[in-house]
GUTI-388464 format. One record per residue (C-alpha): x, z, y; chain; residue in three letters. Coordinates in steps of 0.1 Angstrom, whole numbers, m for minus. Layout:
# residues N
u=X; w=Z; v=Y; ch=A; aa=ala
...
//
This chain:
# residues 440
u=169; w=m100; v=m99; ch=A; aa=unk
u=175; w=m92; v=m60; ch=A; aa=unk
u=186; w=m60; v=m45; ch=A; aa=unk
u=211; w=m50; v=m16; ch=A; aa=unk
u=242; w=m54; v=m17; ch=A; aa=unk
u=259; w=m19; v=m4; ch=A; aa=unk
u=255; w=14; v=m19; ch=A; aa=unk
u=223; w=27; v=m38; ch=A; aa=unk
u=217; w=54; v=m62; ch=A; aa=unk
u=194; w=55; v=m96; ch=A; aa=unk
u=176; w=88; v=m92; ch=A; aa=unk
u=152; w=94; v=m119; ch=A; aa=unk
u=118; w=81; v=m111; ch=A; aa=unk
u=98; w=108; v=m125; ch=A; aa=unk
u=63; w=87; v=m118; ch=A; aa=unk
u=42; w=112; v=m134; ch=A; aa=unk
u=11; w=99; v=m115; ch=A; aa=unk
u=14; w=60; v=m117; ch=A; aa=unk
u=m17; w=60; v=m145; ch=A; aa=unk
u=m41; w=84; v=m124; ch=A; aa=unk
u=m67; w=62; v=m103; ch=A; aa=unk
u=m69; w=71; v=m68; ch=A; aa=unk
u=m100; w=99; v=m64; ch=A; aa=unk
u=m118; w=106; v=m35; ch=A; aa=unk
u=m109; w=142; v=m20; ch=A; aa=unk
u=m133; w=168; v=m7; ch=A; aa=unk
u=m135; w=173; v=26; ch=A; aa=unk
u=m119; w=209; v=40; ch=A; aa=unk
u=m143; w=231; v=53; ch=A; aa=unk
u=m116; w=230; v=86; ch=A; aa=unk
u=m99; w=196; v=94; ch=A; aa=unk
u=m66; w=201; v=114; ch=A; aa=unk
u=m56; w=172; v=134; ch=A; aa=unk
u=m18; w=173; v=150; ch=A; aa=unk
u=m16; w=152; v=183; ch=A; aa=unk
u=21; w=140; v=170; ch=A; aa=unk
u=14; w=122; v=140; ch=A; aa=unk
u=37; w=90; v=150; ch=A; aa=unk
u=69; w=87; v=165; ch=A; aa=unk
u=66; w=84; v=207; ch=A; aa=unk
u=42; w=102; v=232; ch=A; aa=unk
u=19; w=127; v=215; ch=A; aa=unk
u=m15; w=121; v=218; ch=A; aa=unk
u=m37; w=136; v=246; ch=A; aa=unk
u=m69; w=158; v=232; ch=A; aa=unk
u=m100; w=143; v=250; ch=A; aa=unk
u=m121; w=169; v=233; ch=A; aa=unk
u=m127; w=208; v=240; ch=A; aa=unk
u=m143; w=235; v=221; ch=A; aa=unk
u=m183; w=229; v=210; ch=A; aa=unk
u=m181; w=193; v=215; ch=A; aa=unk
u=m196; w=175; v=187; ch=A; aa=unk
u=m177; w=144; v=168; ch=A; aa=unk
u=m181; w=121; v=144; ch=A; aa=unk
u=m162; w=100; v=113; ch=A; aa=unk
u=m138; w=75; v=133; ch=A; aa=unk
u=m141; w=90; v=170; ch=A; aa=unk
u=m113; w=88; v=193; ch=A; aa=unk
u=m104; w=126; v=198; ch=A; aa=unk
u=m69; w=122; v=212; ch=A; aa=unk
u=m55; w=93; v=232; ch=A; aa=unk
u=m23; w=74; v=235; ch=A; aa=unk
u=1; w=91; v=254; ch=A; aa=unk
u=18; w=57; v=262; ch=A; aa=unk
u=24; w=27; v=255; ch=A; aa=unk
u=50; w=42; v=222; ch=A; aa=unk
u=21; w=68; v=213; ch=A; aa=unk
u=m12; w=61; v=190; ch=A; aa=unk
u=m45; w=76; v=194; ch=A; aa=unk
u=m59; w=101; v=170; ch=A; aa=unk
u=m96; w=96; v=157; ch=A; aa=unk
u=m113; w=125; v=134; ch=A; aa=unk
u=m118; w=117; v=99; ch=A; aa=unk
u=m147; w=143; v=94; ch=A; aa=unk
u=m181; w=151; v=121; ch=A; aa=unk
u=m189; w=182; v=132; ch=A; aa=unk
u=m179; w=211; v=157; ch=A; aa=unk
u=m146; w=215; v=174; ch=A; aa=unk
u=m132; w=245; v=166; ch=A; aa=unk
u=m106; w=251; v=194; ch=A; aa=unk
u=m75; w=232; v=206; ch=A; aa=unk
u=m42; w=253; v=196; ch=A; aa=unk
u=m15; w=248; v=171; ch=A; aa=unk
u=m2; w=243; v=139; ch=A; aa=unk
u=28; w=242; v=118; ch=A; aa=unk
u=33; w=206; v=105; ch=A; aa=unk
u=54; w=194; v=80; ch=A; aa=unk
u=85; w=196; v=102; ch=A; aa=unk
u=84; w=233; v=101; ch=A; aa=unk
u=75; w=236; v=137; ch=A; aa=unk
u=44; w=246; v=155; ch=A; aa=unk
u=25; w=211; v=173; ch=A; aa=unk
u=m8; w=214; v=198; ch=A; aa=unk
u=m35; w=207; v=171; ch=A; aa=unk
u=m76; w=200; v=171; ch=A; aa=unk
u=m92; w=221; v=150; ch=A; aa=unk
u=m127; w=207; v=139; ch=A; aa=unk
u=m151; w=228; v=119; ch=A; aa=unk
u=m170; w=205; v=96; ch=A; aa=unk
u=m203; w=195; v=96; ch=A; aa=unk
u=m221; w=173; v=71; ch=A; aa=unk
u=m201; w=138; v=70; ch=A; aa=unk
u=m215; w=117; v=100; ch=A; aa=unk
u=m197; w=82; v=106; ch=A; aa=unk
u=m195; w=62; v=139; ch=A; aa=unk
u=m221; w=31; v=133; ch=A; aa=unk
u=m196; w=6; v=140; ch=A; aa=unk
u=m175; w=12; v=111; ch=A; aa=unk
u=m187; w=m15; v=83; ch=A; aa=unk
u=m185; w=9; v=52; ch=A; aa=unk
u=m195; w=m20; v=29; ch=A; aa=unk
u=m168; w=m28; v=m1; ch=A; aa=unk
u=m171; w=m68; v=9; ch=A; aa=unk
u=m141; w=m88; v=12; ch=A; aa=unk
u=m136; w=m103; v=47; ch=A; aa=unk
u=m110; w=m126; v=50; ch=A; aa=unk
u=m96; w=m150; v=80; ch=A; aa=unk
u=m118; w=m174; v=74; ch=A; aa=unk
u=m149; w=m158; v=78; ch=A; aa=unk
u=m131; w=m144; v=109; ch=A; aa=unk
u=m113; w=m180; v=128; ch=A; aa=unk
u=m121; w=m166; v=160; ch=A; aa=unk
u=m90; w=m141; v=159; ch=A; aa=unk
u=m64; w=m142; v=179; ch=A; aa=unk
u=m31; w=m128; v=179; ch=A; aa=unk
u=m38; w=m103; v=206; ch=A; aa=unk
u=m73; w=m96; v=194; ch=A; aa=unk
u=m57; w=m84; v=160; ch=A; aa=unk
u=m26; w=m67; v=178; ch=A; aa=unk
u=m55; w=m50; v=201; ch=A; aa=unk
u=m77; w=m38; v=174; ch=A; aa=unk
u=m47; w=m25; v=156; ch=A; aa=unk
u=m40; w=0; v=183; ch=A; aa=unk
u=m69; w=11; v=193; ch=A; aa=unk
u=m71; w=17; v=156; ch=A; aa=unk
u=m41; w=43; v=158; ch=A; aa=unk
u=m26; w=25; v=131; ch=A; aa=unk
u=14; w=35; v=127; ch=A; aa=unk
u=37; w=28; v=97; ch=A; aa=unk
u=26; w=44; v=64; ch=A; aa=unk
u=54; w=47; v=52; ch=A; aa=unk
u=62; w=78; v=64; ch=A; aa=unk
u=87; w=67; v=97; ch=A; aa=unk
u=52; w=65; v=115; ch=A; aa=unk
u=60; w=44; v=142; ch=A; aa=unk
u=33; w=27; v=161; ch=A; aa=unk
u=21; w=m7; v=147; ch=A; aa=unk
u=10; w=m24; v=175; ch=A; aa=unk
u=48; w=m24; v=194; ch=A; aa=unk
u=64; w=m36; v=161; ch=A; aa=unk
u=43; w=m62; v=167; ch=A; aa=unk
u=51; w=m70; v=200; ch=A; aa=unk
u=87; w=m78; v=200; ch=A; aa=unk
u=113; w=m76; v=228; ch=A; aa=unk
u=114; w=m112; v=249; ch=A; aa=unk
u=138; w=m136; v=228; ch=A; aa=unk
u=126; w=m120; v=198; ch=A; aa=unk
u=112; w=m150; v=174; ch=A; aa=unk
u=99; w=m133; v=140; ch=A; aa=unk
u=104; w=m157; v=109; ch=A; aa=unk
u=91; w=m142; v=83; ch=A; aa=unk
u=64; w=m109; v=75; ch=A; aa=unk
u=84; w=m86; v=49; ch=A; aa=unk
u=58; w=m63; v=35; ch=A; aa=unk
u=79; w=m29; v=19; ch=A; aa=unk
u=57; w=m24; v=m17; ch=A; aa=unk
u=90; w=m8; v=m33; ch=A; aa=unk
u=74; w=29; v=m34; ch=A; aa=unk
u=115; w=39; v=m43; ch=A; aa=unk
u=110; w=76; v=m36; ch=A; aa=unk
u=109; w=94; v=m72; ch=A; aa=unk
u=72; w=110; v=m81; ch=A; aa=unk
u=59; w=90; v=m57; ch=A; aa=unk
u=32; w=68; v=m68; ch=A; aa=unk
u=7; w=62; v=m39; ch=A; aa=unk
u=15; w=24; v=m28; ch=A; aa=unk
u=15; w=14; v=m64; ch=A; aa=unk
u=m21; w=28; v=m67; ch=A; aa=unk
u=m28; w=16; v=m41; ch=A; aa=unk
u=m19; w=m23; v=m49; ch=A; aa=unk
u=m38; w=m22; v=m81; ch=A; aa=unk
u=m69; w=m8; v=m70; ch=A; aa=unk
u=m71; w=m26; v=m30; ch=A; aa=unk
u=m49; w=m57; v=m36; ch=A; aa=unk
u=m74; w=m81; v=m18; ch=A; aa=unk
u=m74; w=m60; v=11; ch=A; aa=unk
u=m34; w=m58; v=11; ch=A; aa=unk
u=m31; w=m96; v=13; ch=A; aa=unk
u=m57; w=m101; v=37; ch=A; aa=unk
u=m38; w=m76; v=59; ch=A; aa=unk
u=m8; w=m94; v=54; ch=A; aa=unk
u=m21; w=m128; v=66; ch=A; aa=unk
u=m35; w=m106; v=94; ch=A; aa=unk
u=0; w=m98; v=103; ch=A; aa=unk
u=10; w=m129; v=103; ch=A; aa=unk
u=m13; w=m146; v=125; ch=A; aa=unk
u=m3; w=m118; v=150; ch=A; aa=unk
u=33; w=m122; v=152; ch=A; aa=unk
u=29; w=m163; v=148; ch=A; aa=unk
u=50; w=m166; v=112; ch=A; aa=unk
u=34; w=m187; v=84; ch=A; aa=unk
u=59; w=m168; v=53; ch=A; aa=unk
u=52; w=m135; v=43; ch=A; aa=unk
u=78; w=m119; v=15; ch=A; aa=unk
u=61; w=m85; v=m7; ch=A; aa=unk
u=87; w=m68; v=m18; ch=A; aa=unk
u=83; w=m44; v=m53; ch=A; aa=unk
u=104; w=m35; v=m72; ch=A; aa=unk
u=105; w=m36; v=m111; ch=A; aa=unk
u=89; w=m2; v=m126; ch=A; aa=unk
u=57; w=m18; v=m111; ch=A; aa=unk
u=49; w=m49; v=m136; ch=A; aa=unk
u=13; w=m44; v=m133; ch=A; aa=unk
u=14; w=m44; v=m96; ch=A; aa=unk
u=37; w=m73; v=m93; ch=A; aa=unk
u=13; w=m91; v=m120; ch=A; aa=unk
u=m17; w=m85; v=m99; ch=A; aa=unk
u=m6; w=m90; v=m67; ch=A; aa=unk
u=16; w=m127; v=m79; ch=A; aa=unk
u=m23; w=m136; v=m91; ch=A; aa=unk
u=m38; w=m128; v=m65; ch=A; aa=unk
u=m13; w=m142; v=m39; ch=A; aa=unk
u=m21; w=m173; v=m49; ch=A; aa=unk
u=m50; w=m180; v=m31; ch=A; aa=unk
u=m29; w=m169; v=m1; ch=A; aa=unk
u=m10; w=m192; v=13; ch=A; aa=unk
u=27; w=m182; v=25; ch=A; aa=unk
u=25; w=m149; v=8; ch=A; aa=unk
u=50; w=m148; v=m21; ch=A; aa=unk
u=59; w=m116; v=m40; ch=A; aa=unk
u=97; w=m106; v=m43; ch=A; aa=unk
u=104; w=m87; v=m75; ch=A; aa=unk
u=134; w=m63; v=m71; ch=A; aa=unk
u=156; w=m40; v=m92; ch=A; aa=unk
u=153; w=m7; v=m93; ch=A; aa=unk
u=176; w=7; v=m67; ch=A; aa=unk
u=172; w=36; v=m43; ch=A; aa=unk
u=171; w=33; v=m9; ch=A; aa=unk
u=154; w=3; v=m10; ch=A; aa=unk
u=126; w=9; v=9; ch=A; aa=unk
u=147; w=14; v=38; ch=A; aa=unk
u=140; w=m15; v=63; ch=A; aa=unk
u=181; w=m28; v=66; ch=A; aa=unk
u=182; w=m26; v=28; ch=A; aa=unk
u=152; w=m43; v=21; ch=A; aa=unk
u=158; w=m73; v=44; ch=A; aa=unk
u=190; w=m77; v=26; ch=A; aa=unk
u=173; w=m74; v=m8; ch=A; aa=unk
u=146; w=m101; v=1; ch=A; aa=unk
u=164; w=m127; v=24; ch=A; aa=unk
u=201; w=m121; v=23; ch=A; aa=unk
u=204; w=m112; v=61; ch=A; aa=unk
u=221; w=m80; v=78; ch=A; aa=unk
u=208; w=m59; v=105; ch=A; aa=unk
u=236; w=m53; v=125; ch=A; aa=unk
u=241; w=m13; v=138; ch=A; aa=unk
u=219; w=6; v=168; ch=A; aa=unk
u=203; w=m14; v=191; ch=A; aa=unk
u=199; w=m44; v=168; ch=A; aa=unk
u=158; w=m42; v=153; ch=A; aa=unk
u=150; w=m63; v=119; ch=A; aa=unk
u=134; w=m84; v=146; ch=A; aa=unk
u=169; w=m97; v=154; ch=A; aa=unk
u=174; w=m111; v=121; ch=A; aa=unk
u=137; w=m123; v=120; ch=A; aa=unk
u=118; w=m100; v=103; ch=A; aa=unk
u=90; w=m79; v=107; ch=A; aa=unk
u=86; w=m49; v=87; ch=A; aa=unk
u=52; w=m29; v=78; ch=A; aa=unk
u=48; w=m6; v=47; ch=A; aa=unk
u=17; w=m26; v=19; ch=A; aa=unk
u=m2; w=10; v=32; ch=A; aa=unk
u=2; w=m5; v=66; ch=A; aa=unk
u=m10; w=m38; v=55; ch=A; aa=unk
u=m42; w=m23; v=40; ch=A; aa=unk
u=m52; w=m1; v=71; ch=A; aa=unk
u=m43; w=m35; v=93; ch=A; aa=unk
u=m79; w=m52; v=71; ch=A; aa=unk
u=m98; w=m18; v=72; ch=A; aa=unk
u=m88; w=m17; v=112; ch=A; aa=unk
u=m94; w=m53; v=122; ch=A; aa=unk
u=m121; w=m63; v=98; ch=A; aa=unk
u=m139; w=m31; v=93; ch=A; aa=unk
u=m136; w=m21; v=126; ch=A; aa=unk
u=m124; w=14; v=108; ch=A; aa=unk
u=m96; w=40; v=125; ch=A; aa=unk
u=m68; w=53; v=104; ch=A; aa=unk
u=m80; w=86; v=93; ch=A; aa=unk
u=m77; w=90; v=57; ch=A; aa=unk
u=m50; w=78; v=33; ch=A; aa=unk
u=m38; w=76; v=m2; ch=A; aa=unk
u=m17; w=108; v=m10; ch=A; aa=unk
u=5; w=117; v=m40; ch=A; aa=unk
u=4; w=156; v=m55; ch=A; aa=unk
u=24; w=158; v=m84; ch=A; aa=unk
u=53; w=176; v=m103; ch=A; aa=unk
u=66; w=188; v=m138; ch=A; aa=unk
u=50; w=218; v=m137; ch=A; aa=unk
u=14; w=207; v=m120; ch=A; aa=unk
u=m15; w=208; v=m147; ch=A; aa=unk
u=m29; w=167; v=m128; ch=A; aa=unk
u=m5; w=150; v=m107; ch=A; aa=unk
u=m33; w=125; v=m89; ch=A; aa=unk
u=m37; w=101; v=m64; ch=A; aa=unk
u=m58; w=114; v=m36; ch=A; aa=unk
u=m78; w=88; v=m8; ch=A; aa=unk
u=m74; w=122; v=16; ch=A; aa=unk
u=m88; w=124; v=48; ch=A; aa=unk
u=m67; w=136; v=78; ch=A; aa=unk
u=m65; w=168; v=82; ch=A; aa=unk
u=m70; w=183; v=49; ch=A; aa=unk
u=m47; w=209; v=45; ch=A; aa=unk
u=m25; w=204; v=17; ch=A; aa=unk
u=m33; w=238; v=m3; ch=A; aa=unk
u=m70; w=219; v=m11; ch=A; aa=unk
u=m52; w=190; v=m25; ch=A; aa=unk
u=m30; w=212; v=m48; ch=A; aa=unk
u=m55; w=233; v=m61; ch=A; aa=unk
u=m78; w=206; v=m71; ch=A; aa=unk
u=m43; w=191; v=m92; ch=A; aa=unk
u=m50; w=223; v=m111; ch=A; aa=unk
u=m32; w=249; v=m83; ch=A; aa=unk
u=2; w=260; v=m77; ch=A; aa=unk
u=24; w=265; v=m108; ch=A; aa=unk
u=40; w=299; v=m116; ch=A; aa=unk
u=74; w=287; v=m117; ch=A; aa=unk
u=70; w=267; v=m81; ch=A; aa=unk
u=106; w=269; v=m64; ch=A; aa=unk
u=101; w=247; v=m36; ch=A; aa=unk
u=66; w=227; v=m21; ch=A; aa=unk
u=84; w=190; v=m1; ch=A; aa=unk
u=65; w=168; v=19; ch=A; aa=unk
u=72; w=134; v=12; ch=A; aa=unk
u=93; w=128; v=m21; ch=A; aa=unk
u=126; w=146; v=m31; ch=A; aa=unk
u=148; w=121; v=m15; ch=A; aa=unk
u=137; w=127; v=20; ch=A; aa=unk
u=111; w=149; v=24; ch=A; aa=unk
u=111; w=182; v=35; ch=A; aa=unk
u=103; w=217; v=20; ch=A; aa=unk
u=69; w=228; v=38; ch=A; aa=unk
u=71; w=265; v=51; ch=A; aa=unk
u=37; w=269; v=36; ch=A; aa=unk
u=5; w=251; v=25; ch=A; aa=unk
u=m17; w=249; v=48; ch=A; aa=unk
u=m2; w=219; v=66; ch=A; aa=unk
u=m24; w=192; v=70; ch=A; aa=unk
u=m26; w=160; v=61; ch=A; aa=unk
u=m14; w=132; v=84; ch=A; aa=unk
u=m6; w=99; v=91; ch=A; aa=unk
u=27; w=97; v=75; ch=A; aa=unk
u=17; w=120; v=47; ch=A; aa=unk
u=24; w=101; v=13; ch=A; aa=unk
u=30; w=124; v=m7; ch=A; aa=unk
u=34; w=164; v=m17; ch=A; aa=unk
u=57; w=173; v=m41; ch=A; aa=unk
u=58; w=209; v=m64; ch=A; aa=unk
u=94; w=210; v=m76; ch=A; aa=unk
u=100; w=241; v=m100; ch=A; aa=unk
u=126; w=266; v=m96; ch=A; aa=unk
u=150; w=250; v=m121; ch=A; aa=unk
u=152; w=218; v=m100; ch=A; aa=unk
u=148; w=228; v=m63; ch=A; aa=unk
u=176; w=254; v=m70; ch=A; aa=unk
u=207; w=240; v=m49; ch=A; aa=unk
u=241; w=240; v=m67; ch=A; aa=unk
u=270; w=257; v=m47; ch=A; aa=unk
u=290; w=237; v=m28; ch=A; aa=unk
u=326; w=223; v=m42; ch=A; aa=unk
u=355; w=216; v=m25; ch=A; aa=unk
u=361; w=178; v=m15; ch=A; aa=unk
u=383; w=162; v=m40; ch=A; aa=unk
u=382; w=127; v=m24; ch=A; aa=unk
u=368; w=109; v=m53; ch=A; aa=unk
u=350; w=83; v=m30; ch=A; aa=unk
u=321; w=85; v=m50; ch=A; aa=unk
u=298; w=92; v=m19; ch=A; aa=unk
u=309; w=61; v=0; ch=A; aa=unk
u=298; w=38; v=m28; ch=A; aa=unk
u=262; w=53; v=m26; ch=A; aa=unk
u=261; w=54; v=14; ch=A; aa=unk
u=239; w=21; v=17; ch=A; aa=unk
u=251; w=18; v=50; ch=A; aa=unk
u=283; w=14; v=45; ch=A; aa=unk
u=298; w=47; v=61; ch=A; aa=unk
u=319; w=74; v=47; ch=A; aa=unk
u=297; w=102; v=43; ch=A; aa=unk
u=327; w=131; v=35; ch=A; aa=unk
u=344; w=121; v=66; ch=A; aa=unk
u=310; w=125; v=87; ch=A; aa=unk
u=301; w=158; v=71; ch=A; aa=unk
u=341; w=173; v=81; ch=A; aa=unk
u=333; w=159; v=116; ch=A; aa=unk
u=301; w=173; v=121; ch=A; aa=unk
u=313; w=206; v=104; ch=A; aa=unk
u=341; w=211; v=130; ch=A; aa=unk
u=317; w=194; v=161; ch=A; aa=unk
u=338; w=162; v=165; ch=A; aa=unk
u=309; w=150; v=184; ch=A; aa=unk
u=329; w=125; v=199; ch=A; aa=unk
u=347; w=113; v=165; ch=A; aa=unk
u=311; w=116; v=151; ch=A; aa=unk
u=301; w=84; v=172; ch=A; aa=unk
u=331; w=64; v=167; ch=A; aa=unk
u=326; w=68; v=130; ch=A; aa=unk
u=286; w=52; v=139; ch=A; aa=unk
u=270; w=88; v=125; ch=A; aa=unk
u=238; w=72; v=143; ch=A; aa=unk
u=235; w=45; v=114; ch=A; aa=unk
u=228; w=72; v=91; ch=A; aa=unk
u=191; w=66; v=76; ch=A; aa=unk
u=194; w=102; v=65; ch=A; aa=unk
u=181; w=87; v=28; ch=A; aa=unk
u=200; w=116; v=7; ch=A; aa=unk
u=220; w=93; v=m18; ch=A; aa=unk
u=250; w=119; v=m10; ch=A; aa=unk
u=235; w=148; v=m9; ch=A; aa=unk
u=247; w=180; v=m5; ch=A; aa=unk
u=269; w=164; v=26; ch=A; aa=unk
u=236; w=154; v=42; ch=A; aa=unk
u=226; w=188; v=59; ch=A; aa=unk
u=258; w=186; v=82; ch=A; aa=unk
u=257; w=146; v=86; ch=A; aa=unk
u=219; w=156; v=102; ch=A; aa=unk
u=227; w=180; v=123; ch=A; aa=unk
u=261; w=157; v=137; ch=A; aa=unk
u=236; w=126; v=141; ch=A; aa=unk
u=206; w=147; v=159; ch=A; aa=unk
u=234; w=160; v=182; ch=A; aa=unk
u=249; w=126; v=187; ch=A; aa=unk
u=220; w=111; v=192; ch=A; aa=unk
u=216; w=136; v=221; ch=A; aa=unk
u=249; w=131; v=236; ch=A; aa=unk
u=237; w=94; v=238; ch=A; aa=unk
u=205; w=97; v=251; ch=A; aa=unk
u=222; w=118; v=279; ch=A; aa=unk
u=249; w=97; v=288; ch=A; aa=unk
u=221; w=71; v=292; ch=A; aa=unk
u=202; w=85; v=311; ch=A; aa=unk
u=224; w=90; v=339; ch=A; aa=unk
//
């Protein structure tokens, strides 16, 4: 069975939700909406206090061509335009809208009917690479970058194949699989959407093993799709990480910073991507709601949420039974490499997939031991670096030894952890240092 070839881990996968169907959330009495939920330009607000919106309207725009507009998933009243602490920890210019009774924009098709391409020939690759921006569509799987300029590759660019990420490889996390067993239709149709945009007739769904029923569905049902083939793969974390997963599928190597999975011929999008691609260009429907995972050991109902934007994440817990006793940390995103939330009111956004209760006995950190050069974190590093060597360097602020030793190929995936703190903080500062020197 195919996976990639360097590095990995074998966390355990703790998928204490995979059985709960996905349930519709309330919506919050307040929706908060973030003007950064995508990597690039934050969104400009083109609303003010007292204005009235509805389900789907465009209440921020794109700040640029690397940006993505934000729509409102809820109608009524806005409340003011200020801030709000978002899952990075730091305060973001946020909408606030006070809701009002649950009013859609008439041009959103609410119906539950398949439409595929053929009842849609008169697509064209920009119409579908269009509608998906306007849309505000941006990768679901949690990196959150803006669909519509993956794709629209750099000149000399020639995509091969579509390579749809349905590994889910975080532990807990449980919302793509859901997801494909409840909306698989949709996913494939989505998938041929994407590849009638980027001109590519082989499309390559990658999931990996702990998922038969989804990779039983989705090989049926892929059938009447031609091109589309589904690519079971073993269990092996970081595999949803884009380098790792093109290895996985076709055996090629992205080579290091500037090099795109473009250059090797593929283009990349998350199967939540894929199913907001159909809801966007055949239902003429934003991105503002998603499919969100609240779990943990000590939660009464880990469940599947379809979550509208801007739910604040305390709503979501407290309908999974509320916030255990023994709660040690709250992460957004899965263990691997999410981030503990400073409280729970942060909202729900784009690249929200999941929120995870971890109990004191496993969010308590071990202290740290002395290096004894075992060499067990370069066999995990999937990228092939030397992880010890980049934590010493970034410890004693070896910028310069830091980028030699390519810190910026770090995906920041957490396979050898504890060293990843430092090996952050020595690739955000690196990064700098570059973006400086280029800019001159």
């Amino acid at each position: 069975m195919k996976t990639f070839k360097i590095g990995g881990v074998h966390p355990a996968e703790n998928k204490l939700s995979a059985a709960e169907p996905i349930k519709v959330a309330e919506l919050p009495k307040v929706a908060v909406f973030p003007v950064s939920q995508h990597i690039g330009a934050p969104a400009k607000p083109v609303v003010q206090k007292g204005d009235k919106v509805k389900v789907g309207q465009v209440i921020a725009e794109a700040g640029g061509f690397v940006s993505a507009p934000i729509h409102s998933s809820v109608s009524g009243t806005v409340l003011k335009v200020d801030t709000v602490i978002d899952a990075s920890g730091y305060k973001k210019p946020a909408i606030y809208i006070t809701v009002e009774g649950d009013e859609w924009e008439p041009t959103i098709d609410r119906s539950t009917d398949l439409v595929t391409l053929a009842d849609r020939p008169e697509l064209t690759p920009k119409d579908i690479i269009n509608k998906v921006q306007v849309a505000g569509i941006v990768g679901m799987g949690g990196a959150c970058f803006p669909c519509h300029v993956k794709l629209s590759p750099p000149p000399g660019s020639k995509p091969e194949w579509v390579i749809i990420n349905a590994v889910e490889c975080e532990p807990y996390l449980t919302a793509d699989h859901r997801l494909m067993l409840e909306h698989a239709d949709e996913i494939l149709v989505g998938v041929t959407l994407l590849m009638k945009a980027v001109s590519v007739n082989k499309a390559f769904i990658g999931i990996e093993n702990n998922k038969p029923d989804a990779i039983s569905l989705m090989t049926e049902k892929a059938k009447a799709y031609p091109g589309i083939e589904v690519v079971p793969l073993k269990v092996k974390y970081p595999q949803g990480g884009e380098k790792q997963l093109i290895d996985a599928v076709v055996g090629r190597q992205v080579p290091a910073p500037p090099a795109l999975p473009v250059s090797v011929g593929a283009i990349l999008q998350n199967v939540g991507t894929a199913f907001a691609i159909y809801e966007a260009v055949m239902k003429n429907k934003p991105l503002f709601e998603r499919v969100v995972t609240v779990t943990g050991k000590s939660l009464a109902h880990p469940t599947n949420f379809l979550a509208r934007m801007g739910t604040p994440m305390s709503q979501l817990i407290d309908a999974c039974g509320g916030l255990p006793a023994d709660t040690g940390k709250i992460i957004g995103g899965g263990p691997m490499m999410g981030k503990a939330l400073l409280n729970t009111e942060v909202p729900i956004c784009k690249g929200s997939s999941g929120v995870l209760i971890m109990n004191d006995k496993e969010s308590k950190r071990g202290e740290v031991e002395n290096c004894i050069r075992c060499g067990k974190c370069v066999g995990a590093c999937p990228m092939g670096l030397e992880p010890y060597l980049l934590s010493a360097l970034s410890e004693r602020h070896d910028w310069e030894a830091c980028e030699k030793e390519d810190i910026p190929s770090c995906i920041e995936c957490g396979s050898c952890r504890p060293l990843l703190d430092l090996i952050r903080m020595g690739k955000s500062t690196v990064m700098g240092i570059i973006r400086q020197r280029n800019a001159k």
